[in-house]
Every structure is written in structure tokens, then in C-alpha cells.
Residue frames as qw, qx, qy, qz and C-alpha x, y, z in Angstrom:
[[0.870, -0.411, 0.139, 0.235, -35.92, 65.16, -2.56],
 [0.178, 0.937, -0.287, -0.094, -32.54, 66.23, -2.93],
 [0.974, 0.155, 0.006, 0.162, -29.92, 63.74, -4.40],
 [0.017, 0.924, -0.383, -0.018, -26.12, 64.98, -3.91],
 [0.884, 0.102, -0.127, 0.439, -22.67, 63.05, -4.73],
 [0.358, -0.897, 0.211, -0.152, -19.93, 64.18, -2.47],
 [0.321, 0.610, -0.700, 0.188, -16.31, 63.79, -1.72],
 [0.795, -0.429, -0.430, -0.003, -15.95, 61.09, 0.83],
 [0.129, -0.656, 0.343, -0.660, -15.20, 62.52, 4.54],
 [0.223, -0.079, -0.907, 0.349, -15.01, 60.51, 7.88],
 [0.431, -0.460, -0.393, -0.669, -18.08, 60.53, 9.51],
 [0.202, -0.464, 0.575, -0.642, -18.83, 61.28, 13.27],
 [0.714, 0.001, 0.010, -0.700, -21.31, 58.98, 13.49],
 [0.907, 0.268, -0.299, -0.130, -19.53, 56.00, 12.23],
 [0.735, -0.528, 0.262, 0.335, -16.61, 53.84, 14.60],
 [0.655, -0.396, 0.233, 0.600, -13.46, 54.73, 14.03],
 [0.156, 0.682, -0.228, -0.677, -14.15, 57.94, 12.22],
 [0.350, 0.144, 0.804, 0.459, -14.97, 55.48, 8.94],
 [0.114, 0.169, -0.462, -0.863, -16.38, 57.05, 5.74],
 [0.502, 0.457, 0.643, -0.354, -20.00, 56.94, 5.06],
 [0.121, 0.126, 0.753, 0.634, -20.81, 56.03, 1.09],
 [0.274, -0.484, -0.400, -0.729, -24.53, 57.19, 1.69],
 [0.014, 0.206, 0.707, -0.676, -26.18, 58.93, 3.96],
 [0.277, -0.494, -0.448, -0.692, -29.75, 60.09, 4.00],
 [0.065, -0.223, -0.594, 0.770, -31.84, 61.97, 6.46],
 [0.509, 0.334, 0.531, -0.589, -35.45, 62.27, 6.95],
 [0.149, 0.179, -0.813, -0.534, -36.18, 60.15, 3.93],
 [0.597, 0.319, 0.671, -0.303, -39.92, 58.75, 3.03],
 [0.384, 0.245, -0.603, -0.655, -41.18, 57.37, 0.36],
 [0.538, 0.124, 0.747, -0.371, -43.79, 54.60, -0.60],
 [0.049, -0.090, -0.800, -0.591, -46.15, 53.95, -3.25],
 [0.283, -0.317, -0.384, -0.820, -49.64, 55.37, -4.32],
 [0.647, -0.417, -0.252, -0.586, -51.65, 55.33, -0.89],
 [0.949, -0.059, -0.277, 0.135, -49.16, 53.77, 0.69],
 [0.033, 0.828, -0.537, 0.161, -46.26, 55.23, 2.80],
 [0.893, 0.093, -0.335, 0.285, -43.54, 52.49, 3.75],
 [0.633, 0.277, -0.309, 0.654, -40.67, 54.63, 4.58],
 [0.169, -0.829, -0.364, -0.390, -40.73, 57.14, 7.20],
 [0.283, -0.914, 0.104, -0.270, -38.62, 59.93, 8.47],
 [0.948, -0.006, 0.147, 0.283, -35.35, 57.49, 7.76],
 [0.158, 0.854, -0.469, 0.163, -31.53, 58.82, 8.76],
 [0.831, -0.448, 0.296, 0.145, -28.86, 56.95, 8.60],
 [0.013, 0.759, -0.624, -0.187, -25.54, 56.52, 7.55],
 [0.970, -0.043, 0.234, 0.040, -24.13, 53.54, 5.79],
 [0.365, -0.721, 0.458, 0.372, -20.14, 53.30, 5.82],
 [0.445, 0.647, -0.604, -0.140, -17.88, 52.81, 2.59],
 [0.490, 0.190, -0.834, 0.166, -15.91, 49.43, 1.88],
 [0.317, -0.193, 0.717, -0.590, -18.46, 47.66, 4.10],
 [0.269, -0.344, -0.780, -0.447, -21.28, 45.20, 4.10],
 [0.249, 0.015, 0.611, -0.752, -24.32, 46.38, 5.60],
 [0.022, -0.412, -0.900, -0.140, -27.78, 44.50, 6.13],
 [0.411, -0.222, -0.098, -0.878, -31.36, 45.65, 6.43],
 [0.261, -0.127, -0.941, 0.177, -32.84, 43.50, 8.63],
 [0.344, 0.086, 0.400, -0.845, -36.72, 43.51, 9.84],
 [0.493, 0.495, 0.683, -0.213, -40.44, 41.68, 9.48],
 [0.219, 0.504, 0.666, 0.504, -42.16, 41.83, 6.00],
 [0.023, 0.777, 0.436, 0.454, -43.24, 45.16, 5.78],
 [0.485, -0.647, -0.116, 0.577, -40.82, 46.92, 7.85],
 [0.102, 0.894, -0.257, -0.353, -39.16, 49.25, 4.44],
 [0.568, -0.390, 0.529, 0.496, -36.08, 47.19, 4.04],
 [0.532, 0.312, 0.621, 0.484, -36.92, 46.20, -0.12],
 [0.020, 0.952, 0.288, -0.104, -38.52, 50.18, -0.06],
 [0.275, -0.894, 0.249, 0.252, -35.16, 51.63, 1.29],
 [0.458, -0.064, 0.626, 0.628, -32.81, 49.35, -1.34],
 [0.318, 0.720, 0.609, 0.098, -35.21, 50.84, -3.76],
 [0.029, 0.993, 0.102, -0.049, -34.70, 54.15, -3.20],
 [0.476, -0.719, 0.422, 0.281, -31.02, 53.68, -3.24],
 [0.590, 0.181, 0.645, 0.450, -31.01, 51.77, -6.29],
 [0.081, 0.360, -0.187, -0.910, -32.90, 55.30, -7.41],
 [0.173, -0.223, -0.748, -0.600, -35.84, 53.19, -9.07],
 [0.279, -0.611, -0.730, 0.127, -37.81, 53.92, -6.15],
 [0.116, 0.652, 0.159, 0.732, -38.89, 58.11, -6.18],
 [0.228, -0.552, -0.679, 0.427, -39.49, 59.55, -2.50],
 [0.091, 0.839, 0.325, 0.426, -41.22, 61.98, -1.37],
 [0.001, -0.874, 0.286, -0.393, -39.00, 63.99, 0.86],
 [0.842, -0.385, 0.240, 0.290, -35.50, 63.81, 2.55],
 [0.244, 0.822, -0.421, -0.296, -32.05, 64.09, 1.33],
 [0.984, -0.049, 0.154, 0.079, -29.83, 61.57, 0.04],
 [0.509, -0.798, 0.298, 0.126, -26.07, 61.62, 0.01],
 [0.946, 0.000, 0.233, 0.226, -23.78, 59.26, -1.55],
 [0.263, -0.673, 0.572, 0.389, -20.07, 59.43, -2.60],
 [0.312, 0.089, 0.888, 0.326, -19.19, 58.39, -6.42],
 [0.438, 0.417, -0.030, -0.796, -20.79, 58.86, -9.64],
 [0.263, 0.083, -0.956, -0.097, -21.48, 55.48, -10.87],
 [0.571, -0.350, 0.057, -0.741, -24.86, 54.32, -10.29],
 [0.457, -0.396, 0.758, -0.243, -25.44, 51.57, -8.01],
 [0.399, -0.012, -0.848, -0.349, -26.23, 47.87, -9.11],
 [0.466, -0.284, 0.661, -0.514, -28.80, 46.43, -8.07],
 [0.339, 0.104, -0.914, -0.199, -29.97, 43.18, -7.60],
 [0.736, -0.308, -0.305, -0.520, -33.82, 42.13, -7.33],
 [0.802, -0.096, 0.515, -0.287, -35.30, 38.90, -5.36],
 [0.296, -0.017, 0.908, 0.295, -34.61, 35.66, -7.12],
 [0.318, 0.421, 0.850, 0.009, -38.54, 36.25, -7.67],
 [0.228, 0.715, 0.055, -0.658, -38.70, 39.22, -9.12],
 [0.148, 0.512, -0.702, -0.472, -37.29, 37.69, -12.30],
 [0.819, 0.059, 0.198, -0.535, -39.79, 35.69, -14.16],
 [0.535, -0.379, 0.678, 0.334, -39.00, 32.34, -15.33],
 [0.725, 0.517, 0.454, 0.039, -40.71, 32.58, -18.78],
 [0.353, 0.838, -0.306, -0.282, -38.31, 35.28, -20.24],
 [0.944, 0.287, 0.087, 0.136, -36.53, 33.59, -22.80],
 [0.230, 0.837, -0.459, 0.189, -32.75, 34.49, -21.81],
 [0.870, 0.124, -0.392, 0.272, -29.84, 32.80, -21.23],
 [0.351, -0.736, -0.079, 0.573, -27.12, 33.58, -18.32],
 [0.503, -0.013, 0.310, 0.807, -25.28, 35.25, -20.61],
 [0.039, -0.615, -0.458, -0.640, -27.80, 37.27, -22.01],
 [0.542, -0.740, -0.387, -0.094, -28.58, 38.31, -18.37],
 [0.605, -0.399, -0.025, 0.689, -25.02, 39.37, -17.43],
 [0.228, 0.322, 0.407, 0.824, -25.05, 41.48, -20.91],
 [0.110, -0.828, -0.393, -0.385, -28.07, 43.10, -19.55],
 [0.506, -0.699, -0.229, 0.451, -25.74, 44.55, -16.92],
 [0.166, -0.289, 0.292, 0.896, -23.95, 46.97, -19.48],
 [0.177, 0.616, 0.416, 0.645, -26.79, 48.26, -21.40],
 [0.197, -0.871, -0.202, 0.403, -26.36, 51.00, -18.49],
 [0.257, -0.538, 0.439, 0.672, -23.28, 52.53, -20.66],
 [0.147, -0.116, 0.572, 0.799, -24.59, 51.21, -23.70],
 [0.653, 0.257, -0.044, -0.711, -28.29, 51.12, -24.07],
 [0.737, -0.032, 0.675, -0.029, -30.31, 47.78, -24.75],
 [0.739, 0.562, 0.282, -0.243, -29.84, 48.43, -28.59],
 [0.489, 0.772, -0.404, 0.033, -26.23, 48.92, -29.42],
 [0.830, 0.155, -0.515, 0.147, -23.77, 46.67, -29.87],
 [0.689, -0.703, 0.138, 0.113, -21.74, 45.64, -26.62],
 [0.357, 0.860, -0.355, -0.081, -18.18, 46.34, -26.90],
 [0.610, 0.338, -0.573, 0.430, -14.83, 44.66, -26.53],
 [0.164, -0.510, 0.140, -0.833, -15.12, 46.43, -23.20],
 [0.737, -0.145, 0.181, -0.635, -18.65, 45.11, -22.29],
 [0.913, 0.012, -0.381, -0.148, -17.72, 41.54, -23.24],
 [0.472, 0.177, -0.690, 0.519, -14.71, 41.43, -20.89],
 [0.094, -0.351, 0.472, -0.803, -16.43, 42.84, -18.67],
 [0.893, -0.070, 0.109, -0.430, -19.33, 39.89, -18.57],
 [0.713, 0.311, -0.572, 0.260, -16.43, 37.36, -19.16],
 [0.262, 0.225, -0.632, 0.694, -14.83, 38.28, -15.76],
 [0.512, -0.250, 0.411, -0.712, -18.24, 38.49, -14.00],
 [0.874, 0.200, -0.398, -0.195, -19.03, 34.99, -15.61],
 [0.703, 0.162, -0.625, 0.297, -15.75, 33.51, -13.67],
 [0.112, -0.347, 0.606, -0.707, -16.05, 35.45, -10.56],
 [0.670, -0.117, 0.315, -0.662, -19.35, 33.36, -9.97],
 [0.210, -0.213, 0.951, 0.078, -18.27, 30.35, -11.70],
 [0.594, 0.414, 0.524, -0.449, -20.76, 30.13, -13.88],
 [0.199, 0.532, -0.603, -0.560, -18.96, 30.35, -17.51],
 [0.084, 0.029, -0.921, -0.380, -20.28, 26.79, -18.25],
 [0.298, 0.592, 0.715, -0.223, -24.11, 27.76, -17.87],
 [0.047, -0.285, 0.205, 0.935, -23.64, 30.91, -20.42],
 [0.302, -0.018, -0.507, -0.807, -25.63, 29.44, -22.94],
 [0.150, -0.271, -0.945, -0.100, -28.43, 28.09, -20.59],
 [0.280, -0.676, -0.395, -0.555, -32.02, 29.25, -19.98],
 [0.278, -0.243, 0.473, -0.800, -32.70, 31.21, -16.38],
 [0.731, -0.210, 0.236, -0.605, -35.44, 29.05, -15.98],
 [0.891, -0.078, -0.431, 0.120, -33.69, 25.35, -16.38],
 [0.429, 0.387, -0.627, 0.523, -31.11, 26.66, -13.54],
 [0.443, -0.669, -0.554, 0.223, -31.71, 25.96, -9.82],
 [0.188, -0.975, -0.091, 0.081, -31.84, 28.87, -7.19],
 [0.511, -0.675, 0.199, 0.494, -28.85, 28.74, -6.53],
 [0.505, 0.176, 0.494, 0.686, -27.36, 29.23, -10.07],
 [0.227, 0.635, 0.467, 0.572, -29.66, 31.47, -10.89],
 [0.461, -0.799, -0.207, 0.326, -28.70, 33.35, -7.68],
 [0.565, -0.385, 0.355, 0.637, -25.44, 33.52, -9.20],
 [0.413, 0.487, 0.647, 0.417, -26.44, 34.60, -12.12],
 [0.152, -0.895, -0.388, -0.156, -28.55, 37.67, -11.03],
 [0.306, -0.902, 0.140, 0.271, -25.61, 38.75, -8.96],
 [0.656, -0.056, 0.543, 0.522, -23.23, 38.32, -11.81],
 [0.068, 0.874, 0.345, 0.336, -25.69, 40.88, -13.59],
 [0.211, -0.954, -0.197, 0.078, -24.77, 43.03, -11.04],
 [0.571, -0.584, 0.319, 0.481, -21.00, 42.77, -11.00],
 [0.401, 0.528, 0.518, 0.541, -21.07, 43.46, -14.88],
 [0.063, -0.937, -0.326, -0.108, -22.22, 46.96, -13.89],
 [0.665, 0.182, -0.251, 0.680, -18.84, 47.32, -12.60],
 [0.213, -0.818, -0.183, -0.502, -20.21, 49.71, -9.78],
 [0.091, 0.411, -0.618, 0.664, -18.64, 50.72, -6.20],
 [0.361, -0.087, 0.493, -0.787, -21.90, 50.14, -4.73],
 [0.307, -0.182, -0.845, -0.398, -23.80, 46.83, -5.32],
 [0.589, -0.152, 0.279, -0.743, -27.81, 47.01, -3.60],
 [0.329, -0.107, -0.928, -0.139, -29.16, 42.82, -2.92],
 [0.688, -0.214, 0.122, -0.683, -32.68, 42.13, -1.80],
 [0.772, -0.261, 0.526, -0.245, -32.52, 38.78, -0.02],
 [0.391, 0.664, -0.553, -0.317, -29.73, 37.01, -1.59],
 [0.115, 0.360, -0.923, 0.074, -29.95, 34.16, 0.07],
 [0.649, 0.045, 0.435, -0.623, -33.51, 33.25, 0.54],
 [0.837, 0.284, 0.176, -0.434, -34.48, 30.07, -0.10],
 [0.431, 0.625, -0.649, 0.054, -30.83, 28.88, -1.16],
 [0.909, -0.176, -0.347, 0.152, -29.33, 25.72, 0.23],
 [0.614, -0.756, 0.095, 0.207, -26.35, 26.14, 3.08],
 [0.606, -0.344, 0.319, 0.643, -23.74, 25.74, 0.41],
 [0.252, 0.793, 0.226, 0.506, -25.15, 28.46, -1.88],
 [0.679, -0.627, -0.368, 0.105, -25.34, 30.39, 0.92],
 [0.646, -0.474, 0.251, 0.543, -21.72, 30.22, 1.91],
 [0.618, 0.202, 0.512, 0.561, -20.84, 30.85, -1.53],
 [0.132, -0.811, -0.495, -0.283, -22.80, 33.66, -1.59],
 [0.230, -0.966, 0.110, -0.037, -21.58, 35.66, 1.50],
 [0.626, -0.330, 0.244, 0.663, -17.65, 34.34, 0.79],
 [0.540, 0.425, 0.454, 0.567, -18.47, 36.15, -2.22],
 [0.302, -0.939, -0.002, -0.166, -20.08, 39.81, -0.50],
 [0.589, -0.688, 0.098, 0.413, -16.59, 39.34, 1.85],
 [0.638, -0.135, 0.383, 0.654, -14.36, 39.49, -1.11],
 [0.256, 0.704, 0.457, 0.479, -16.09, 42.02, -2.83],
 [0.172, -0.979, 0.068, -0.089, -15.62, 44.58, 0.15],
 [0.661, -0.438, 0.154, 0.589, -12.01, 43.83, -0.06],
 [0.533, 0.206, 0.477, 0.668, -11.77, 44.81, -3.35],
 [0.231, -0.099, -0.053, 0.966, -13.54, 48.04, -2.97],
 [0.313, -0.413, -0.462, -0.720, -17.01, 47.94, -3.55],
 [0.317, -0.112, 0.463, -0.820, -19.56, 48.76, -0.83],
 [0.191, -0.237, -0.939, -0.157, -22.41, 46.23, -0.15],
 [0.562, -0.149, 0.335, -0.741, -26.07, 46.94, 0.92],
 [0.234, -0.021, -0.946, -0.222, -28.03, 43.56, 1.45],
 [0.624, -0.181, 0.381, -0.657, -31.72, 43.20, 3.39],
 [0.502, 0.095, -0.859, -0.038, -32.05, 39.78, 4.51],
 [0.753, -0.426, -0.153, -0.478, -34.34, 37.68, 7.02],
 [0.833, 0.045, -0.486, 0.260, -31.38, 35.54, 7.92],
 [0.407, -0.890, 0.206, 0.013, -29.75, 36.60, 11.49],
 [0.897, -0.136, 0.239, 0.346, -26.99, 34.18, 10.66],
 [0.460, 0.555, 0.171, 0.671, -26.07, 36.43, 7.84],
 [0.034, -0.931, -0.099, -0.349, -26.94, 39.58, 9.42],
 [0.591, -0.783, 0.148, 0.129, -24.20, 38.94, 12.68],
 [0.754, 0.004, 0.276, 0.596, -21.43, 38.38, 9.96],
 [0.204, 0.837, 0.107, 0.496, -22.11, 42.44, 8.33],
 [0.444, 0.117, -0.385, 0.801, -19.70, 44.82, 9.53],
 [0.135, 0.015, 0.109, -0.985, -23.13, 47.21, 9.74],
 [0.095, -0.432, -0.868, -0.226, -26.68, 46.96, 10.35],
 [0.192, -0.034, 0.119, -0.974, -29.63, 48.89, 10.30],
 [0.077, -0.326, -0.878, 0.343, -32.94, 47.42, 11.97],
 [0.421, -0.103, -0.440, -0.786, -36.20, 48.65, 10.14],
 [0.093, -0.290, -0.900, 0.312, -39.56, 48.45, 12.11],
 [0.047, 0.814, 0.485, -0.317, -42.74, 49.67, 10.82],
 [0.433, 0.758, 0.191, 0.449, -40.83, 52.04, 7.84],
 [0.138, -0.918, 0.349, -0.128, -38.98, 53.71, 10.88],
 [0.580, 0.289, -0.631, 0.427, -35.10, 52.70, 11.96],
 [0.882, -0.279, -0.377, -0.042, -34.88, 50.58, 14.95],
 [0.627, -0.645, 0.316, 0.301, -31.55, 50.72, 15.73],
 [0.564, 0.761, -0.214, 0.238, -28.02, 51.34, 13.96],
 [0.133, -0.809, 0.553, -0.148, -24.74, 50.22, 14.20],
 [0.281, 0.361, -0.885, -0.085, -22.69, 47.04, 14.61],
 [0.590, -0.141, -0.714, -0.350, -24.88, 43.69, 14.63],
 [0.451, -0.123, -0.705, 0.533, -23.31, 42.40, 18.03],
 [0.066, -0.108, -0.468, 0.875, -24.62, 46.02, 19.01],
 [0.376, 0.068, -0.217, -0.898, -28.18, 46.07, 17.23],
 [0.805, -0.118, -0.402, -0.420, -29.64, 42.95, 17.01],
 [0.156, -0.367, 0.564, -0.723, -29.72, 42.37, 20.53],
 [0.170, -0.310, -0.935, 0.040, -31.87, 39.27, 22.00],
 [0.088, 0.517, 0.554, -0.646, -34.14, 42.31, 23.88],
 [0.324, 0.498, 0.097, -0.798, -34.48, 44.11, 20.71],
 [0.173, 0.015, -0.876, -0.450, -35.17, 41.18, 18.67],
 [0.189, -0.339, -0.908, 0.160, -37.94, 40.62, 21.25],
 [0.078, 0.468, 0.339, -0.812, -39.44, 44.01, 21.50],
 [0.034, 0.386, -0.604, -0.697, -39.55, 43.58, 17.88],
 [0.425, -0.301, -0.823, -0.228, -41.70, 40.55, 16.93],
 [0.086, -0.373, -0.846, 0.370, -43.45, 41.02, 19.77],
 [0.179, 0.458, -0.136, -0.860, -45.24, 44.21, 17.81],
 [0.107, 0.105, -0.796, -0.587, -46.23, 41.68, 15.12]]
């Protein structure tokens, strides 16, 4: 597979001649004996949020994978603008609750890209977990365990990791599963205010509520793409129903 960082360029493909932060074309990948992905182009646009949206075992956590670059395919190109790697951010459950860390200790693990998990964090690295600490409002859990905090804290947490990373491009696997309604909110006021400020979003999420508020979506069925392009214009009542009705 061939991995390239590029200037950023409008893109035909995208409304109103907007800029595409990563593209990729025929893309698979999977895992031993397993294919997931398959024969996957699309475009996803700069200073935007876009979802992944489809049935358990459609790709969606596959394709953040591969974008996050911890997930290897096996053939396809991939695209992206920027040299900063992306953040990403697991499942709530991917993150066990016996490890003995605090939030704090968990934001910190967002800069041991730059510094490695063995040398000191700098002046730098501490402002820079200081200021993800207050964007999520979480400075007064610093010194508590990941596993006394509910979901929702420890949502906040996880994506507080990510904003430590201080990256253009943040990757979430279902940030809001399982969250009350005012995590939630709290949650996607937080995604809006992040693509003001200049960072691209990818999220895959089960939620339609969420998905009809992304500026982009891309609609994953079976490891192929569905459909692409604005919610209103993808997730369509017919092709929600052509969809499940495959299950």
C-alpha cells in the first residue's frame, strides 16, 4: 500500500470544490483470514466532521484503523494532507478498567508520541495536557483512577488523550455509545468546536441522530461503501432500508 502526504487541493468530488484531508482508493485490509475492507474510495473533506455509519461488521472500526495507521492493509493507496499523525481514540471498551492510571496519566500518554513513554514530559507536554484537561473540564478528576469514573468522564478523558496529541486530524470509534443525552451533547458541542478551530474529525457511530448533524458521511455495508456524501443525501429512509434489510 502506498501512503502519501500532499499539499491540500480542492477536490472535484467534494461540494463546493472543498479540500479533501484524506483520500484513499481501492483500499482493503482485514485481519489474518479475515478480509473486512474491500475495494474502499473515498474522499473525506478537511475542517469537517465526517461519520462512518453501518451494522456491526460493515468496516467502519477497520477503516478508522487504517487511518489511525495501526491497522496494515493489503492494497490501495492512501492520501492525506499534513504530517502529524492522526489521534486516535479507541471505544470506551477498548480501555481496560484494571490499568492502574489516573486521568492525568492518560492525557500524558498522549505526548509520548514526541517524547517516547520513557522520557521526561516537557514544559511543552505539560501545557499541553493542562489545556486538554480544561477543554473537557475535567482538571478536577486529574488525580482519579479511569476505573472509579463513569462513562461519561471517562469518555472525556479518552478524548482528552487525544487532544493532547495536538493533531489536525482526530480518528473516534463510537464516542458516544452508551453515554447519557447530556454526555452526548457535550460530546458533539465539543467535535463542532473542534472543526472550527481547525482540526478535521473522523467519527463511526451507530447513532443516526449524530450522524444527520456531520457535515459528511460515508455508509459502509459489508466492507464495501454504500453511499457518500452529505447525511440529508446518504442516509436516506430507502437506503437505510435496503440496508438492514441485508442483515
Amino acid at each position: 500500500m502506498k501512503i502519501m502526504f500532499t499539499k491540500a487541493r480542492p477536490s472535484r468530488s467534494l461540494p463546493s470544490g472543498r479540500t479533501a484531508h484524506l483520500s484513499f482508493c481501492g483500499l482493503c485490509a482485514g485481519y489474518p483470514g479475515r478480509p473486512v475492507l474491500r475495494e474502499i474510495s473515498a474522499e473525506i473533506p478537511e475542517l469537517a466532521n465526517t461519520v462512518l455509519v453501518g451494522p456491526n461488521g460493515s468496516g467502519k472500526s477497520t477503516l478508522l484503523g487504517v487511518l489511525a495507521g495501526v491497522i496494515h492493509p493489503t492494497s490501495g493507496d492512501l492520501r492525506r494532507i499534513g504530517y502529524r499523525p492522526p489521534a486516535f481514540v479507541p471505544q470506551r471498551g477498548a480501555v481496560g478498567d484494571a490499568l492502574p492510571l489516573t486521568v492525568r496519566q492518560t492525557v500524558e500518554m498522549g505526548r509520548w508520541g514526541d517524547r517516547g513513554p520513557w522520557r521526561r514530559l516537557t514544559r511543552q507536554d505539560h501545557a499541553a495536557v493542562d489545556a486538554a484537561l480544561d477543554r473537557l473540564e475535567i482538571r478536577d478528576l486529574a488525580s482519579r483512577q479511569l476505573g472509579e469514573l463513569s462513562g461519561g468522564q471517562r469518555q472525556r478523558a479518552l478524548l482528552a488523550q487525544g487532544l493532547a496529541q495536538e493533531s489536525d486530524l482526530l480518528l473516534l470509534d463510537e464516542p458516544t455509545t452508551g453515554l447519557d443525552p447530556e454526555a452526548r451533547e457535550r460530546i458533539g458541542a465539543l467535535v463542532t468546536a473542534l472543526v472550527a478551530d481547525g482540526v478535521t474529525v473522523v467519527q463511526a457511530t451507530h447513532d443516526l441522530t449524530v450522524a444527520r448533524t456531520a457535515d459528511a458521511c460515508l455508509l459502509l455495508q459489508d466492507g464495501r461503501l454504500a453511499g457518500q456524501g452529505h447525511p440529508d443525501q446518504v442516509l436516506t429512509t430507502s437506503a437505510l432500508a435496503r440496508l438492514w434489510q441485508t442483515l
